[in-house]
C-alpha positions in Angstrom: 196.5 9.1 196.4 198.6 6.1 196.8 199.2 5.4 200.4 200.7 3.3 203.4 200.1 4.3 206.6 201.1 3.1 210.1 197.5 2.8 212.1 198.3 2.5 215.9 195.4 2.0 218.3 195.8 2.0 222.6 192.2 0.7 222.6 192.5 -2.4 220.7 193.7 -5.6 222.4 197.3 -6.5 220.2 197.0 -10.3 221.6 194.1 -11.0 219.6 194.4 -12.2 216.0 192.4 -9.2 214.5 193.9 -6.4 212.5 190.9 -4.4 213.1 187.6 -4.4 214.3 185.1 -2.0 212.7 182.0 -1.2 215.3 179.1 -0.2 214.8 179.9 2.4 212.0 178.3 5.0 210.7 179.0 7.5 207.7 176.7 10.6 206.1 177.6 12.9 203.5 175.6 15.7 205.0 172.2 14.4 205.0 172.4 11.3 203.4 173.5 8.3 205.5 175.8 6.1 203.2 175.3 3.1 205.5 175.3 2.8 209.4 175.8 0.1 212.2 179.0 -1.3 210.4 180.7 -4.0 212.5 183.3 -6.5 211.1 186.4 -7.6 211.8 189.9 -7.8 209.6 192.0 -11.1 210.6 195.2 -11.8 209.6 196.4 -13.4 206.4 192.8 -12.9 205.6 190.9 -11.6 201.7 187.8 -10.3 202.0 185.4 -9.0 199.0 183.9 -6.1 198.9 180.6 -5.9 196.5 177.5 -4.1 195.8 176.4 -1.6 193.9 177.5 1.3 192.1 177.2 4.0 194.8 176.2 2.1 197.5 179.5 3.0 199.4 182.2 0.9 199.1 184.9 3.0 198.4 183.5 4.8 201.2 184.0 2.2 203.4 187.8 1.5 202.2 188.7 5.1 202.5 187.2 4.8 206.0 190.1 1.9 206.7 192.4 3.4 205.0 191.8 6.7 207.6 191.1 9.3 204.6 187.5 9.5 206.1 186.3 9.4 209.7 183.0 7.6 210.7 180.2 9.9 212.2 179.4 6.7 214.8 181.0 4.2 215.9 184.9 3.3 215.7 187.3 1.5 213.5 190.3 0.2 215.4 193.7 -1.6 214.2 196.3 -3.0 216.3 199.2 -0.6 217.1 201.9 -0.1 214.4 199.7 -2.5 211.2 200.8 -0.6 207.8 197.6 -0.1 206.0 198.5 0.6 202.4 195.4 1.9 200.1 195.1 2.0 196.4 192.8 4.1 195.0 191.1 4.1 191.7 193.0 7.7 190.5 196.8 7.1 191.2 199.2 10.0 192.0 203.1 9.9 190.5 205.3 12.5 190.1 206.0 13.9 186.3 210.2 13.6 186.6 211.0 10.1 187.8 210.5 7.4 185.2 208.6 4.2 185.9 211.2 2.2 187.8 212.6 5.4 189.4 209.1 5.6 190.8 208.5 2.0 192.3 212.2 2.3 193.8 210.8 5.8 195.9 209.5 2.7 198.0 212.9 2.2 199.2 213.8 5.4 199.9 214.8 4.6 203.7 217.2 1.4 202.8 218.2 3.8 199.8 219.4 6.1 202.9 220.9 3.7 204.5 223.0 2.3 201.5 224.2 6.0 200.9 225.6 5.9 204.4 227.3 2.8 204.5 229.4 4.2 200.8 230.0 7.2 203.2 231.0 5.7 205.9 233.3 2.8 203.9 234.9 5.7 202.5 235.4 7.5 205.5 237.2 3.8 206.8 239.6 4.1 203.5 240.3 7.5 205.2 244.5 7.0 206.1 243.5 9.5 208.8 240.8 7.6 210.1 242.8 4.2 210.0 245.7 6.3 212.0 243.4 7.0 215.2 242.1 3.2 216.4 239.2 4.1 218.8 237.5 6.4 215.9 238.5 3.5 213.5 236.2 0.9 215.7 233.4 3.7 215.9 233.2 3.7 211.7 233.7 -0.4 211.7 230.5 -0.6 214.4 228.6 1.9 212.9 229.0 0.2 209.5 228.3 -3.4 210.8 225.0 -1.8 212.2 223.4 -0.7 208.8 225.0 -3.7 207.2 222.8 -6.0 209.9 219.8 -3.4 208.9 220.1 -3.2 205.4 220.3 -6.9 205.0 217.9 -7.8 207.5 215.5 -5.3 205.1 216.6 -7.9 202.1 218.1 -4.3 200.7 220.2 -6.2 198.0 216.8 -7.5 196.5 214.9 -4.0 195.9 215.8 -3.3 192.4 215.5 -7.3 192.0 212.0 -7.0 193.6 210.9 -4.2 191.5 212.3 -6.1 188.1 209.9 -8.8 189.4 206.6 -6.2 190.1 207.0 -4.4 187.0 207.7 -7.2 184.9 205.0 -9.3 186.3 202.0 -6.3 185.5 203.5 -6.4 181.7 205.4 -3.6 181.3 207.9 -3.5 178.9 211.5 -2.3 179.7 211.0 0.3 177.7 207.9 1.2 179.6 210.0 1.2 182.6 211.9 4.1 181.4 209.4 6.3 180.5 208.1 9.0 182.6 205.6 7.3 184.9 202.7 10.2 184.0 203.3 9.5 180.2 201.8 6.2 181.1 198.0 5.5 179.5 195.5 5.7 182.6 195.2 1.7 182.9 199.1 1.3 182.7 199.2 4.2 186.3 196.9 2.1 187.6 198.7 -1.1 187.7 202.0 1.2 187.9 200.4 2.1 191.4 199.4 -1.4 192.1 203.1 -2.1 191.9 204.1 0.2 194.2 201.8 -0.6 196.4 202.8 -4.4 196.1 206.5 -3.3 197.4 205.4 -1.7 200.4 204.3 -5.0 201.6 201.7 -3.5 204.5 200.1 -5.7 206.9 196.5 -4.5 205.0 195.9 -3.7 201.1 192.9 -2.1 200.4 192.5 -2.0 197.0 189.5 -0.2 195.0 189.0 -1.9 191.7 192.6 -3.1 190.6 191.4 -5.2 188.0 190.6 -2.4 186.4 192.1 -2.0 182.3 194.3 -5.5 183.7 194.5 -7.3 180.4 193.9 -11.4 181.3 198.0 -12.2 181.4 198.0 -9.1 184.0 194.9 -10.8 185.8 196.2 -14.0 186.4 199.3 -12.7 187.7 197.9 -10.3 189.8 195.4 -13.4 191.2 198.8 -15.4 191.5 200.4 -12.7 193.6 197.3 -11.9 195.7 197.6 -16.3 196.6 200.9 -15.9 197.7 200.3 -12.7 199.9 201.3 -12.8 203.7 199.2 -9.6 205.1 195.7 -9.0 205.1 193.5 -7.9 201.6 190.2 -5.9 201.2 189.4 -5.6 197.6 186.1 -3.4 195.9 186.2 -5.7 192.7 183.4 -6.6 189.7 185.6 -9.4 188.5 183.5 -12.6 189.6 186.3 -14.5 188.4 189.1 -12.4 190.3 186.3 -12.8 193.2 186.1 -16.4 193.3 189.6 -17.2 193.4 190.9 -14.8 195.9 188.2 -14.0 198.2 188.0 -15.8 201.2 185.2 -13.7 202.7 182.8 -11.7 200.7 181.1 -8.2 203.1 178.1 -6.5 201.0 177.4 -2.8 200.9 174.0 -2.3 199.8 170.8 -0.6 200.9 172.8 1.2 203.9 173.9 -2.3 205.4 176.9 -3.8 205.8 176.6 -7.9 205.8 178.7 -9.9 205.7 179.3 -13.6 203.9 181.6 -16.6 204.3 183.4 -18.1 201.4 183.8 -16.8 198.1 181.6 -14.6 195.5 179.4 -17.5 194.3 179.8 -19.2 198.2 177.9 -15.7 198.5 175.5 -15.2 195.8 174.1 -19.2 196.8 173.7 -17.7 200.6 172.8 -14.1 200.1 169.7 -15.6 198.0 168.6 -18.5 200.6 168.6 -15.5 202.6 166.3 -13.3 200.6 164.1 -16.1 200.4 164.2 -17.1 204.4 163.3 -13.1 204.9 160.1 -13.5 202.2 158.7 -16.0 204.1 159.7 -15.0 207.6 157.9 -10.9 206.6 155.1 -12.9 205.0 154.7 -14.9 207.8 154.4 -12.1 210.4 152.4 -9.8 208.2 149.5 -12.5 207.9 150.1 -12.5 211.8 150.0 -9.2 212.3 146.5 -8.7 209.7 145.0 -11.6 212.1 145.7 -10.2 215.2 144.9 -6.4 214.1 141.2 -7.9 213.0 141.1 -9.9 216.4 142.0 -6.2 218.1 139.4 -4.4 216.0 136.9 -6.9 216.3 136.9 -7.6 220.1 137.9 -4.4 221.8 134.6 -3.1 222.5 133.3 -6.4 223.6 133.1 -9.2 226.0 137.2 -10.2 224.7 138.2 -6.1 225.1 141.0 -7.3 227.9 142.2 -10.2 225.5 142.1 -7.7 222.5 143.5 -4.8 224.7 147.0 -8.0 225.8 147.4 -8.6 221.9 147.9 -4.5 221.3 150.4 -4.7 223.8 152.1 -8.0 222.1 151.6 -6.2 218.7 153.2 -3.2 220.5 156.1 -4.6 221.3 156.9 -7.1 218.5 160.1 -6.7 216.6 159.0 -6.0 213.1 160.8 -8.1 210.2 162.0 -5.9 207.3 160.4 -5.8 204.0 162.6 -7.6 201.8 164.8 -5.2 199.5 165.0 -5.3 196.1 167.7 -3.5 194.6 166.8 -0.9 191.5 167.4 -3.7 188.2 167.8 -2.9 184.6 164.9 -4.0 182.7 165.5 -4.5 178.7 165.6 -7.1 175.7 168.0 -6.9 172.7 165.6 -7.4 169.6 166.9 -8.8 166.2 164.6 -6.5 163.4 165.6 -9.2 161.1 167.9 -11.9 160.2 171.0 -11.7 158.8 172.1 -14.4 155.9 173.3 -17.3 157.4 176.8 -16.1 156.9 176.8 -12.7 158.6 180.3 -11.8 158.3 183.9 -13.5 156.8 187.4 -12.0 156.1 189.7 -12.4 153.3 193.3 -11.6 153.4 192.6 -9.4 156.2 194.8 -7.1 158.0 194.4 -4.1 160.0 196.5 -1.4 161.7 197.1 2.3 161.0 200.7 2.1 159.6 200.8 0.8 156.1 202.7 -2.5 156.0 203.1 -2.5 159.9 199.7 -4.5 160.6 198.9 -4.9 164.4 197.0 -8.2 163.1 197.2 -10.6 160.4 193.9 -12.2 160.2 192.8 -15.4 158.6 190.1 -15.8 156.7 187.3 -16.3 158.9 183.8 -17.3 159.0 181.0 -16.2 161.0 178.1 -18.4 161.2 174.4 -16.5 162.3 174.3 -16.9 166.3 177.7 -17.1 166.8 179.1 -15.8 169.7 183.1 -14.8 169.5 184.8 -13.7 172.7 188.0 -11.8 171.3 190.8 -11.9 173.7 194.7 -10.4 173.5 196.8 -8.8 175.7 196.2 -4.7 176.0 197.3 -2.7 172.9 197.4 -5.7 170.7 195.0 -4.9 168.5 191.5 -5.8 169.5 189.5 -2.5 169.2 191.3 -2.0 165.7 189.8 -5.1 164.9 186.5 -4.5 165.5 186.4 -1.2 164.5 187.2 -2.6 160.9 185.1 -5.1 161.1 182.2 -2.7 161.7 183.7 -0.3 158.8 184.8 2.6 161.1 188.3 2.0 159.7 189.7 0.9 156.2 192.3 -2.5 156.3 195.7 -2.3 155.8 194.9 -4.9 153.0 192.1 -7.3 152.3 188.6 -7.4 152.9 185.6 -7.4 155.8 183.0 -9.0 153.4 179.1 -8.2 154.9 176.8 -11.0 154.7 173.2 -10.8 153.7 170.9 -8.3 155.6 173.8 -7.5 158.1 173.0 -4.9 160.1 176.0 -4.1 163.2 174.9 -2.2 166.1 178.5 -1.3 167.9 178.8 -0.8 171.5 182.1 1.6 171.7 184.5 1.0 175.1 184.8 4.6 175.5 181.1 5.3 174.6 182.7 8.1 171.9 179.0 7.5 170.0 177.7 9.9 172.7 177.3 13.3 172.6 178.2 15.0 175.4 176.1 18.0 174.9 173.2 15.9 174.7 170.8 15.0 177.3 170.1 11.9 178.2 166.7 12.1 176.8 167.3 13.0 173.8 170.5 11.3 173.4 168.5 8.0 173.4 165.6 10.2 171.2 167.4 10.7 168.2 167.2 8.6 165.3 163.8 7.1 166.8 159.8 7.7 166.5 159.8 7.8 170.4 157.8 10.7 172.1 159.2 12.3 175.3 156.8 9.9 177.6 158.0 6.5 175.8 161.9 7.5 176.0 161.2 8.2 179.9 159.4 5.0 180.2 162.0 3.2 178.0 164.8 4.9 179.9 163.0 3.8 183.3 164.4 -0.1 182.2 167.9 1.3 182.3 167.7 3.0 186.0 167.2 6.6 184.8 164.4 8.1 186.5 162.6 11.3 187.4 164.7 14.2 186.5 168.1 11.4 186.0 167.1 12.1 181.9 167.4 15.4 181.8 171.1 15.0 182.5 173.9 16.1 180.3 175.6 13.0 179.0 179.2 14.7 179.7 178.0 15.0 183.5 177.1 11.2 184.1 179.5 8.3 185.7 181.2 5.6 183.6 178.5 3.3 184.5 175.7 5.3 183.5 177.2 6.2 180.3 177.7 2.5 179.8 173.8 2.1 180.5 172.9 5.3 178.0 174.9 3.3 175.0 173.2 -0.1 176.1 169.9 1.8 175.6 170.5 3.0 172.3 171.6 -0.2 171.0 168.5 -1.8 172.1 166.7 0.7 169.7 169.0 -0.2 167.0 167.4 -3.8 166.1 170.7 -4.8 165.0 171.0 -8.8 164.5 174.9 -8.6 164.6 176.2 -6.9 168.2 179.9 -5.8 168.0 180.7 -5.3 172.1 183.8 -3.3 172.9 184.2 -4.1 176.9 180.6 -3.9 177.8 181.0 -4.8 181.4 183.3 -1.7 182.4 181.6 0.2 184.5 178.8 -1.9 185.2 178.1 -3.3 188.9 177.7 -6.8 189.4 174.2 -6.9 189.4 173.9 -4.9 185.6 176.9 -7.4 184.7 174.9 -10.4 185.2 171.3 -9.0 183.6 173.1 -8.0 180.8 174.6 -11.9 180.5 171.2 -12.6 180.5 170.1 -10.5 178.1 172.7 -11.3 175.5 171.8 -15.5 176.0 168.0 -14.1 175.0 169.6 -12.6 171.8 168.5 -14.4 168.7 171.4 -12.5 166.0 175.7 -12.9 166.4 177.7 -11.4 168.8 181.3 -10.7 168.8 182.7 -8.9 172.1 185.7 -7.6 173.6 186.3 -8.6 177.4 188.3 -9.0 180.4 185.9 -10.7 182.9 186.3 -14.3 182.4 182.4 -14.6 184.1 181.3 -12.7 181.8 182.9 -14.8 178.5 182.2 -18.2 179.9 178.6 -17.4 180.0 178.5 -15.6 176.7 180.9 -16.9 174.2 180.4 -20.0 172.0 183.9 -19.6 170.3 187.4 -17.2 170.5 189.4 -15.5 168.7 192.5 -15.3 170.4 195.3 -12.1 169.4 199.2 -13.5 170.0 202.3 -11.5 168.5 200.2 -9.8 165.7 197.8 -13.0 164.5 194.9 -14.6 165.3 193.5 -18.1 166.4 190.4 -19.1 166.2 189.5 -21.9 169.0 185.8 -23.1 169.2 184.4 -23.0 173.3 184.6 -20.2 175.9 187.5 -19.0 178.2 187.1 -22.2 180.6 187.4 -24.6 177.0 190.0 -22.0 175.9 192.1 -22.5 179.3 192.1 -26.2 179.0 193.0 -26.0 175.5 196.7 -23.6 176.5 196.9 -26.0 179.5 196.5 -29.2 177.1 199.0 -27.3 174.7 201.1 -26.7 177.6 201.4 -30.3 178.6 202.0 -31.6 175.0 204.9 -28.7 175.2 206.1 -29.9 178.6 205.7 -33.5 177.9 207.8 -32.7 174.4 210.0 -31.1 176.0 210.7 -34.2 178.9 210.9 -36.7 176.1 213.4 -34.7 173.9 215.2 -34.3 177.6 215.3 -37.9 177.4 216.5 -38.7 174.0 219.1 -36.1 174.8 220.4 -38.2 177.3 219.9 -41.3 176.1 222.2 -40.0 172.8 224.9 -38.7 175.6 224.5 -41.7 177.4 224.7 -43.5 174.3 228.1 -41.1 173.1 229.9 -41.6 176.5 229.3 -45.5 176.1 230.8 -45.4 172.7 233.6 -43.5 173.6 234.1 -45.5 176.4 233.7 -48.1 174.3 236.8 -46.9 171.7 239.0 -46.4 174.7 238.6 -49.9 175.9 239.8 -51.0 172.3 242.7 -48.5 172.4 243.5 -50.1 175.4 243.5 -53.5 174.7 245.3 -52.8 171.4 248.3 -51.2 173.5 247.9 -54.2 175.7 247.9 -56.8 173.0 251.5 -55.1 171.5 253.0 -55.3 174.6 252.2 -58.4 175.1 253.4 -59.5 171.7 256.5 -57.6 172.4 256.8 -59.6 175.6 256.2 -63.0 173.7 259.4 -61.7 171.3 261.1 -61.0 174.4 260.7 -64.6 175.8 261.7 -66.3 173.0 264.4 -64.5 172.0 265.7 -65.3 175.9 264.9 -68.7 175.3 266.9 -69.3 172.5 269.7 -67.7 174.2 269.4 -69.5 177.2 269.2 -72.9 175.1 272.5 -72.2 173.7 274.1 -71.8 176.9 272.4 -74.9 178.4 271.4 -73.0 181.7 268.3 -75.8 181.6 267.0 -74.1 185.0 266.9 -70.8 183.6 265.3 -72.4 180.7 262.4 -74.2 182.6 261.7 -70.8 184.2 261.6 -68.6 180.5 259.6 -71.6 179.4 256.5 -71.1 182.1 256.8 -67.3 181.7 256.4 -67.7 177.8 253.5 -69.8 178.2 251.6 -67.7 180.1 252.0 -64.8 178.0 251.0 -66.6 175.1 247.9 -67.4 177.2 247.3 -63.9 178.2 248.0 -62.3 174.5 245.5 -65.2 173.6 243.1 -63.9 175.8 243.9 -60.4 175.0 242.9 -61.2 171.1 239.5 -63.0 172.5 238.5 -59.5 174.3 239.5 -57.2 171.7 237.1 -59.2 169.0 234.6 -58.8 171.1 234.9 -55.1 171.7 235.8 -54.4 168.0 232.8 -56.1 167.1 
């Protein structure tokens, strides 16, 4: 259940810089100890990464954080009054608010305190009220005091700040407005991520929220996370997410808790140096011990029984080095049973969608070389498993045609692993359809971490990932030389994500997959298909050549943008210098007739004073007529020049 909780502590010193400090923990279900002598600490501002593998007990550990769980030993201690808020991997919401209605419950408190301030604004509008000055002042105080409260809790932002949330995970307005439980179960999740995201707590603990994220979602999500001002813990299989956000990675694995600096591959680099360091070191010791054991043995009867008898005691009391642990791996080759024709598969006049004339896609003709490797991307519900399920013939096009190439055979690797039967077990699940006897399936099944009585489960008992590992086993069997992947990774742990990379660069046939882990798509894909607004582009390179190509198109669209910026003033400058320009003329053509008129004027007083022989008057006229003639001569010069 979604939560944030306030996590005092009187034992914890509050002038450090820790949020917590986790010591020596321990934590058994019944028997079983999950992992023990847990220490760690949780700094401000800080992300840390939680990894390991499936089971190994890190959602344990977070709901131990988050207080859901208490630790058999040991103690886990924040500083008085930190907000821990937890997401977990089911979310909660209740069935009769909508969407938005749902991440505004966050707010219920400065909700409260808005609905007082109407009450008491209307109780100042009151002519009673207004009549009696002392219980007048009372309302004005009391209403400056939530004012100062609601404010200082940015209260005029909440809708604003959930518009922002909700619009930033990629839900439609429409979305918004829907019952929040009418949701499919990726959209609750990041619904609850949302809500999370509003409570702003001091730590967010947050158990696989890249979960069903499409890529747009991811980013934005890694964006946010950046930006955060409180503490993060995150259980994540995202290497991708990993590596950008984490800032510490802690392991849970083999009942340990260790922990790493820097980021997921900061940690794969050191956790390895470190296997190797412990190899040598138990190697080391154990040829130490062997020498000193057949020292013991051979001397303690004899002349060197008191030196043999001081070695015991050393050998006694040394501190034995661990044997080096090596994690349960999967264990398996894709085969191709033959090749395909060098075109395995092309399109012509494709489309595909359920609704005749309403295609989700429009796809060009395409064509798909042998040993290709397509990542197909798109944003959730856009089309992508509609696509493939075409392309592998378990759905008829909306028009056009998947054309087969020579010897294609498609083994399809379904995201919700519907091939299965549930009422199967495991055993014979992977049996069927094969020559294998009951001791080859086990031995076969042994490669994909099913062991001892683990194949005699029902398949509609087992976990996502080993459901994920039961369809990875059957299409092994299938010798296809074309593999159609729909999300392969989900459900799988780190570990199984990066074997299986492995695997599929060892494939020899095509490959065209569905996926959300970037890691994953670098390491695999050759070219992508990319969905946007009901087409597809094809764009040769994996998701890192694929992000420099929208960042490159991004530029060009920028720099576009800044020059036609330019030439837009440059026309406006251009317009205001032309109609500056035509006033100028205007101007000097008003000042030219006056000045002609004043000429007229002159002359006409000259001619009057000349018949009334006022000669001083005259001389006077005279210069004033001269220079106006000289002005209006000027006055033509400048107007040329502008009319020109």
């Amino acid at each position: 259940m979604l939560q944030v909780a306030i996590r005092p502590s009187a034992r914890y010193n509050e002038g450090a810089m820790s949020l917590a400090v986790i010591d020596n923990v321990t934590k058994r279900f019944g028997a079983e100890i999950v992992f023990s002598g847990a220490s760690f600490r949780i700094e401000s501002n800080e992300r840390i990464g939680l990894v390991g593998p499936n089971g190994a007990g890190k959602s344990t550990l977070l709901n131990l954080l988050a207080g859901r769980y208490e630790p058999d030993e040991g103690q886990i201690a924040f500083t008085r009054g930190t907000r821990v808020g937890y997401l977990p991997q089911i979310p909660d919401f209740a069935p009769e608010r909508s969407l938005r209605e749902e991440m505004l419950t966050v707010f219920d408190d400065l909700r409260a305190i808005e609905a007082e301030m109407h009450e008491v604004a209307a109780r100042m509008a009151d002519p009673q009220a207004m009549g009696d000055p002392d219980a007048y002042q009372a309302l004005l105080d009391r209403y400056a005091a939530l004012q100062e409260q609601f404010e200082h809790q940015e209260g005029y932002t909440i809708e604003t700040r959930a518009q922002q949330i909700l619009d930033g995970l990629g839900f439609t307005r429409e979305q918004q407005d829907l019952p929040a439980t009418r949701l499919s179960g990726g959209q609750q999740t990041r619904a609850a991520l949302g809500k999370l995201l509003l409570q702003s707590p001091d730590v967010l603990l947050l158990d696989e929220p890249t979960n069903h994220l499409d890529l747009a979602a991811l980013e934005w999500l890694e964006d946010y996370l950046l930006e955060w001002r409180g503490a993060i813990v995150v259980v994540a299989h995202d290497r991708y997410f990993l590596d950008r956000i984490a800032q510490r990675i802690i392991e849970v694995d083999n009942h340990k808790v260790t922990q790493y600096p820097g980021n997921y591959s900061k940690y794969v680099e050191l956790r390895e140096e470190r296997q190797i360091l412990q190899a040598r070191q138990y190697e080391a010791q154990q040829e130490h011990i062997a020498r000193t054991e057949e020292f013991i043995r051979r001397y303690k009867a004899g002349q060197r029984a008191k030196e043999a008898r001081g070695r015991q005691k050393l050998l006694d009391h040394l501190e034995r080095i661990e044997r080096p642990y090596h994690a349960r791996e999967l264990h398996f080759k894709m085969r191709v049973a033959f090749e395909s024709g060098e075109i395995a598969l092309s399109t012509l006049k494709l489309e595909v969608g359920y609704q005749p004339g309403q295609p989700l896609i429009r796809v060009p003709d395409l064509m798909v070389e042998r040993g290709e490797r397509i990542g197909l991307l798109g944003p959730n519900g856009s089309g992508k498993t509609t696509l493939l399920r075409t392309l592998v013939g378990e759905l008829d096009p909306l028009a056009g045609q998947v054309i087969p190439g020579h010897n294609l055979k498609i083994g399809y690797y379904a995201q919700t692993h519907e091939g299965l039967n549930p009422n199967h077990l495991v055993i014979d699940e992977v049996r069927s359809g094969t020559m294998l006897s009951e001791e080859g399936a086990r031995t076969f099944l042994g490669r994909f971490q099913f062991t001892k009585d683990d194949v005699f489960k029902p398949i509609g008992v087992l976990s996502g990932g080993e459901r994920a590992r039961v369809a990875l086993a059957k299409l092994t069997l299938a010798g296809a030389n074309c593999l159609v992947l729909d999300e392969p990774t989900n459900h799988l742990d780190l570990p199984a994500r990066q074997f299986l990379e492995s695997v599929l660069a060892d494939y020899d046939g095509t490959i065209l997959f569905v996926s959300h882990d970037r890691y994953f798509i670098d390491a695999v894909a050759t070219r992508m298909w990319i969905v946007e607004n009901g087409t597809l582009r094809d764009i040769p390179g994996n998701y890192t050549s694929y992000r420099k190509h929208i960042m490159a198109e991004a530029a060009r669209t920028q720099a576009q943008a800044k020059a036609s910026q330019r030439a837009a003033q440059a026309q406006a400058q251009r317009q205001r210098a032309a109609q500056a320009q035509v006033r100028t003329v205007a101007h000097v053509e008003a000042e030219v007739a006056a000045a002609e008129a004043r000429v007229a004027e002159l002359e006409a007083a000259i001619n009057d004073v000349g018949l009334a022989a006022d000669y001083q008057q005259l001389a006077q006229l005279a210069a004033d007529y001269e220079a106006e003639k000289s002005r209006l001569e000027d006055l033509y010069a400048e107007w040329e020049a502008l009319a020109s």
